[in-house]
C-alpha positions in Angstrom: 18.6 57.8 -41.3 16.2 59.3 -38.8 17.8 58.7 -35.2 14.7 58.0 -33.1 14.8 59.4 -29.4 15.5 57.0 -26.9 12.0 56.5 -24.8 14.0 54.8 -21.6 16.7 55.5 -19.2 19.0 53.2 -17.6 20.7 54.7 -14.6 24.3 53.9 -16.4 23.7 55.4 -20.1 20.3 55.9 -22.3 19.2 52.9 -23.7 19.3 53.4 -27.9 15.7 52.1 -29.7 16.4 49.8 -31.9 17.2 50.7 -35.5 13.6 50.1 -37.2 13.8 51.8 -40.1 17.0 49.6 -41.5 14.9 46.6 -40.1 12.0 47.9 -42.3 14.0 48.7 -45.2 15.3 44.8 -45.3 12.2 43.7 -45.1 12.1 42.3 -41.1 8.7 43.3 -40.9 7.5 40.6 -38.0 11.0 41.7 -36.2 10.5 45.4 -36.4 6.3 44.5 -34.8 8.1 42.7 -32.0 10.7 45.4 -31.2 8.3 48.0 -31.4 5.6 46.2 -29.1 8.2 45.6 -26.5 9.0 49.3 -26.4 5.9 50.6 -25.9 5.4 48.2 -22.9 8.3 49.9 -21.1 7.0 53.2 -22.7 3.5 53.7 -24.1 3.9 56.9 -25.5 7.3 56.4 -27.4 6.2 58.2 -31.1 8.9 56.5 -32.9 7.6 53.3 -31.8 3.9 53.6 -32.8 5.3 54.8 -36.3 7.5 51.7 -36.3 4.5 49.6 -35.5 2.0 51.3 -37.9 4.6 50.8 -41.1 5.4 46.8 -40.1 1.4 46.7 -39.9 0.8 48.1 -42.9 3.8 45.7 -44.7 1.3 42.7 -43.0 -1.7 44.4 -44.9 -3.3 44.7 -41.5 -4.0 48.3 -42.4 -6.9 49.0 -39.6 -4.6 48.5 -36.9 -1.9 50.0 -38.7 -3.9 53.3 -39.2 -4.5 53.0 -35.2 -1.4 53.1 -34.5 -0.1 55.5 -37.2 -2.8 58.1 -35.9 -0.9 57.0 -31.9 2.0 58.5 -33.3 1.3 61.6 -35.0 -0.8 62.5 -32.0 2.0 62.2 -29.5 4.7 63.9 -32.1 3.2 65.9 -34.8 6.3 66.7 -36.8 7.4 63.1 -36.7 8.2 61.9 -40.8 8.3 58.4 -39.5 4.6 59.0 -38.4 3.3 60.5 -40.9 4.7 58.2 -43.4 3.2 55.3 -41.3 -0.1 57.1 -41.9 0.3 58.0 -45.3 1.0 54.0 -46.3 -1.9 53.2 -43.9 -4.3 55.3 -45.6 -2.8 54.8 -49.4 -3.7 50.4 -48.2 -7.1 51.1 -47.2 -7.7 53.0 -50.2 -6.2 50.5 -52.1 -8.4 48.1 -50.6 -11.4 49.3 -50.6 -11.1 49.8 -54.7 -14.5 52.3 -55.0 -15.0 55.8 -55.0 -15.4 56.2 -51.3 -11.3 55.6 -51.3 -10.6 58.5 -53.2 -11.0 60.6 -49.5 -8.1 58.2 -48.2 -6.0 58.5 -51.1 -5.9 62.2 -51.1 -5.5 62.3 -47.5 -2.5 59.3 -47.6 -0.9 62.3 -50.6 -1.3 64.6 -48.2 0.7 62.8 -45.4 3.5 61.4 -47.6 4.4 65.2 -48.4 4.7 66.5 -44.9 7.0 63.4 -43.9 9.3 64.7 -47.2 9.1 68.1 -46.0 9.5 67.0 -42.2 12.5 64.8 -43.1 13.5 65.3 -46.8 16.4 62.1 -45.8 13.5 59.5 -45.9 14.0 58.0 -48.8 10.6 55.8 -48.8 8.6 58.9 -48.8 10.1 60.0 -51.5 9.5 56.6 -53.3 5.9 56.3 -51.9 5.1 59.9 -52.8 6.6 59.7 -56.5 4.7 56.5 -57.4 1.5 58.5 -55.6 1.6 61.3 -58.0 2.2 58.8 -61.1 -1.0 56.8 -60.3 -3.5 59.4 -59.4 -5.0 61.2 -61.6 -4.8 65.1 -62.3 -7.8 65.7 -60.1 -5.9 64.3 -57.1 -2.8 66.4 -57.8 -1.1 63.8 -59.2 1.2 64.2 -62.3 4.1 62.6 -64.2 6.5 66.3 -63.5 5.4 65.7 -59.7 6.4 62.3 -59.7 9.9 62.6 -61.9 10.7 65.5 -59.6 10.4 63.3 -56.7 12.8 60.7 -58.5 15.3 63.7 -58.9 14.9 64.1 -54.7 15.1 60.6 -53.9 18.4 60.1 -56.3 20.2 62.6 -54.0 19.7 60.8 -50.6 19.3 57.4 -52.3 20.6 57.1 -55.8 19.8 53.7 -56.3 16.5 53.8 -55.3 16.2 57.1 -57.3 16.9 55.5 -60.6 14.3 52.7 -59.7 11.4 55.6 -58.7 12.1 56.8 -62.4 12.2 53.9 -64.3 9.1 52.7 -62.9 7.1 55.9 -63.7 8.5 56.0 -67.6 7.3 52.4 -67.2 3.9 53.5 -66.1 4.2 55.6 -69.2 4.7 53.3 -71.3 8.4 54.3 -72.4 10.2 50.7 -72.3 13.6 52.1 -73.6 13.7 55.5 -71.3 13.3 53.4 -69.0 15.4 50.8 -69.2 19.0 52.3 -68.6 17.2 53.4 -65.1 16.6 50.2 -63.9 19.9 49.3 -65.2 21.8 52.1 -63.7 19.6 51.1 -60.3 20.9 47.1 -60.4 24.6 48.2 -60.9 24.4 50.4 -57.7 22.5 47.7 -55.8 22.6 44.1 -57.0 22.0 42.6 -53.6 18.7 44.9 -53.1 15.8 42.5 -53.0 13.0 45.7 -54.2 15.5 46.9 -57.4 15.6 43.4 -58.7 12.0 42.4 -57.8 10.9 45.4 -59.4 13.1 45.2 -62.6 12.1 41.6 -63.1 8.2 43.1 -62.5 8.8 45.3 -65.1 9.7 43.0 -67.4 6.8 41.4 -67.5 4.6 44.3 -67.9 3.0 45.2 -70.7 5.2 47.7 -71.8 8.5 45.2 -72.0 5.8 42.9 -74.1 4.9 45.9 -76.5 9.1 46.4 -76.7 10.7 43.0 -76.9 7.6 40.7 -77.8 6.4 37.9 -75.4 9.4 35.4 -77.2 11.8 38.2 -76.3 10.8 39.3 -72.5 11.0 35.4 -72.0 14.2 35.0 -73.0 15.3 37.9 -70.9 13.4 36.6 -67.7 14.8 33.6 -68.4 18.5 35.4 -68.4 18.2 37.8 -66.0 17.2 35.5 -63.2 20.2 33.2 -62.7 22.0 36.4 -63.3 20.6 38.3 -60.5 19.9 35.5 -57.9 23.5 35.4 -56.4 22.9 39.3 -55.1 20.0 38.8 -53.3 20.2 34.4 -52.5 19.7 35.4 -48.9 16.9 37.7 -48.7 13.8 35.9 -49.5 12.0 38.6 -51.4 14.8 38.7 -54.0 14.7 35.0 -54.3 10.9 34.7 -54.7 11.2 37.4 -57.5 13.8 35.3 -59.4 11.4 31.9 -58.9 8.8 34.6 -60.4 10.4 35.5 -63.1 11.4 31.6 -64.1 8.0 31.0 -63.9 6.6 34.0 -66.3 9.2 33.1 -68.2 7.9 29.6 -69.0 10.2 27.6 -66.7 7.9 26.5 -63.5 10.4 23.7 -62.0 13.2 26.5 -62.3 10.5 28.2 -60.2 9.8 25.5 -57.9 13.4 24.9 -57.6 15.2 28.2 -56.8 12.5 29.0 -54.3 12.7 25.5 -52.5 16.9 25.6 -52.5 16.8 28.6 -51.2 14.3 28.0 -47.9 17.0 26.9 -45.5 19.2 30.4 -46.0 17.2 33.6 -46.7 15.6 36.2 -44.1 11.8 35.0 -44.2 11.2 31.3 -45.6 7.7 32.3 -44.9 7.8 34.2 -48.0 9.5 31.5 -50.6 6.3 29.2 -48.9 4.0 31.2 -50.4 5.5 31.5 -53.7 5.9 27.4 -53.7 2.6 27.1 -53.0 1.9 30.0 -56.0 4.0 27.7 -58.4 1.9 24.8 -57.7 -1.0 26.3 -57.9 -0.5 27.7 -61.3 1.9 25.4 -63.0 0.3 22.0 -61.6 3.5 21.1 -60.5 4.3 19.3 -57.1 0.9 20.1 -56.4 0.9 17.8 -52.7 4.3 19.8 -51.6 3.0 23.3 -52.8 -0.3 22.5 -50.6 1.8 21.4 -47.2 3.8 24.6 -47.7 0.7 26.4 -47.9 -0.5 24.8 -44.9 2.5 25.4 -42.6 1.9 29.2 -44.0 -1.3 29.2 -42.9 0.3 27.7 -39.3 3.1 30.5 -38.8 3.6 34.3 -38.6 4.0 35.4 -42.3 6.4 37.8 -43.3 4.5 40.3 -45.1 4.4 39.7 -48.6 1.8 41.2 -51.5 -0.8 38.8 -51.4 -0.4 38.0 -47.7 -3.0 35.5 -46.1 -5.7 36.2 -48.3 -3.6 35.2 -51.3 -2.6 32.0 -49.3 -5.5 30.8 -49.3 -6.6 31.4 -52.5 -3.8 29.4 -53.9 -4.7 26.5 -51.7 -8.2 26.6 -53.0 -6.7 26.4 -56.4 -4.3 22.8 -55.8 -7.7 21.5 -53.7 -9.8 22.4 -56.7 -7.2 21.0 -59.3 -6.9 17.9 -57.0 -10.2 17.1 -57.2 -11.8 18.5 -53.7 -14.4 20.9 -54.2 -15.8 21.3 -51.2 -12.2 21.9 -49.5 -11.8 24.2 -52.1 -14.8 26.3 -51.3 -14.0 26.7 -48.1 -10.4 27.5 -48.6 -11.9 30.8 -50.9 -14.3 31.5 -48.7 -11.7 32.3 -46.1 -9.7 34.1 -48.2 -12.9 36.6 -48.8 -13.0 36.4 -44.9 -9.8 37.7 -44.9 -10.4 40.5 -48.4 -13.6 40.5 -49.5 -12.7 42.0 -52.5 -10.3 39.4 -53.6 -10.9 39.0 -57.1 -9.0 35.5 -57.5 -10.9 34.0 -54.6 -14.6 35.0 -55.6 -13.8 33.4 -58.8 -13.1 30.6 -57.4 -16.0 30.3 -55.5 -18.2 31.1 -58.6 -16.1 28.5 -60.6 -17.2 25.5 -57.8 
């Protein structure tokens, strides 16, 4: 772990910052933002602080401000990993973003910043991880390659083994080799059953193409369908985890197993927030509990949201989808049309519109 440099003296003992990358690592984005905000008002120019910031930011998909504050950090400390991996994510989500050619500059420039934090800090593990899947999705051009990306697994797996094994089974994934890559995830859940990104990402993977090509859609249902009660008591408090079991019920063909592992769970995971936003994703594609997936949806929309992939813009979207199913259009259109407020890219929402 990177020990950040206390930015404030007491006239007893220095005071210690508070430990923001474990707090990122579990997922405490809106905690880690609050933290960070309230040290920079006793010390603006506190690096670790900005960086801390920058990376919650970018976890919110608020990537402008996160790039502000990223850019805060590496001014006032250079050498700083932290800060340059908080660019490197900022820059790699406006990229992603954007989705046209004129994100290639950020891309290569994001590549370029996740390789100085490695070689700043070569203990940060989601460099590693960030950098490895990096060099697995660009292409040649952009210095990316599959030997770059393994080699980055083989780094990772010494500081975090764990998450090393995850970093290589997703890029065999990526490559399309199913049964190379299935020992790694494997290998990655018996080191770390209770970590809410190895089982969301197994159960992903599962439901990617190349589990389909391997096991046939029958078969990668049936092991959705087992691997999701076997995997929920390991992560039953971390809401991530749980939203990526009441995923894979519902991939899996079994919506109110969905519905009902992510409501039973609201009252005792990390960020209910999050398991609100996959109710209101259950309802919207399953047409079940339609009226309860649209009030969680609403409260969402109320409250701080915990990060999450789809994030505001995604909220909204689904709540366009129960409004449109239920019959009211023109709450509906306005419901997309705030989600391409929010992304104006977002696919799911302009079809939406078109379809009213």
């Amino acid at each position: 772990m990177l020990l950040l440099v206390p930015a404030a003296l007491t006239v007893l003992a220095p005071t210690p910052a508070p430990a923001f990358r474990a707090d990122l690592d579990a997922g405490h984005y809106l905690k880690v933002l609050a933290e960070a905000e309230g040290r920079l008002r006793l010390d603006p120019n506190e690096a670790g602080a900005w960086a801390a910031k920058s990376q919650a930011l970018s976890s919110l998909q608020r990537f402008a401000e996160a790039r502000a504050a990223a850019e805060r950090a590496v001014s006032l400390k250079p050498g700083l990993a932290e800060a340059l991996l908080a660019r490197g994510l900022a820059r790699a989500g406006e990229a992603i973003r954007q989705r046209d050619l004129g994100s290639l500059r950020g891309a290569l420039g994001a590549m370029d910043d996740l390789r100085a934090a490695t070689e700043a800090d070569p203990t940060l593990a989601p460099a590693w991880m960030s950098l490895g899947l990096a060099y697995e999705m660009l292409p040649g051009l952009l210095g990316g390659s599959t030997r770059k990306a393994l080699q980055c697994a083989e780094r990772l797996r010494r500081v975090a083994p764990a998450q090393g094994d995850l970093l290589q089974a997703l890029i065999l994934v990526e490559e399309d080799k199913w049964r190379e890559a299935e020992p790694y995830f494997q290998r990655a859940l018996a080191q770390a059953p209770q970590d809410p990104e190895v089982v969301g990402q197994w159960l992903d993977a599962l439901d990617r193409r190349p589990a389909k090509k391997a096991l046939g859609e029958a078969g990668k249902n049936a092991r959705l369908l087992a691997e999701a009660p076997r995997l929920l008591p390991g992560v039953h408090t971390r809401a991530r985890g749980v939203a990526a079991v009441s995923e894979a019920y519902l991939h899996g063909g079994n919506p109110e197993a969905a519905w009902r592992t992510a409501q039973a769970h609201l009252t005792q995971v990390d960020a209910p927030s999050l398991l609100r936003l996959q109710l209101g994703k259950v309802a919207a594609v399953s047409g079940l509990h339609r009226q309860e997936g649209l009030a969680a949806l609403d409260q969402v929309l109320r409250e701080p949201l915990e990060g999450g992939s789809s994030g505001y813009p995604g909220a909204w979207w689904r709540k366009g989808q129960i409004l449109r199913a239920l019959g009211r259009q023109e709450e509906a259109r306005r419901a997309a049309q705030e989600a391409l407020k929010l992304d104006p890219k977002h696919r799911g929402a302009r079809e939406l519109v078109e379809s009213l």
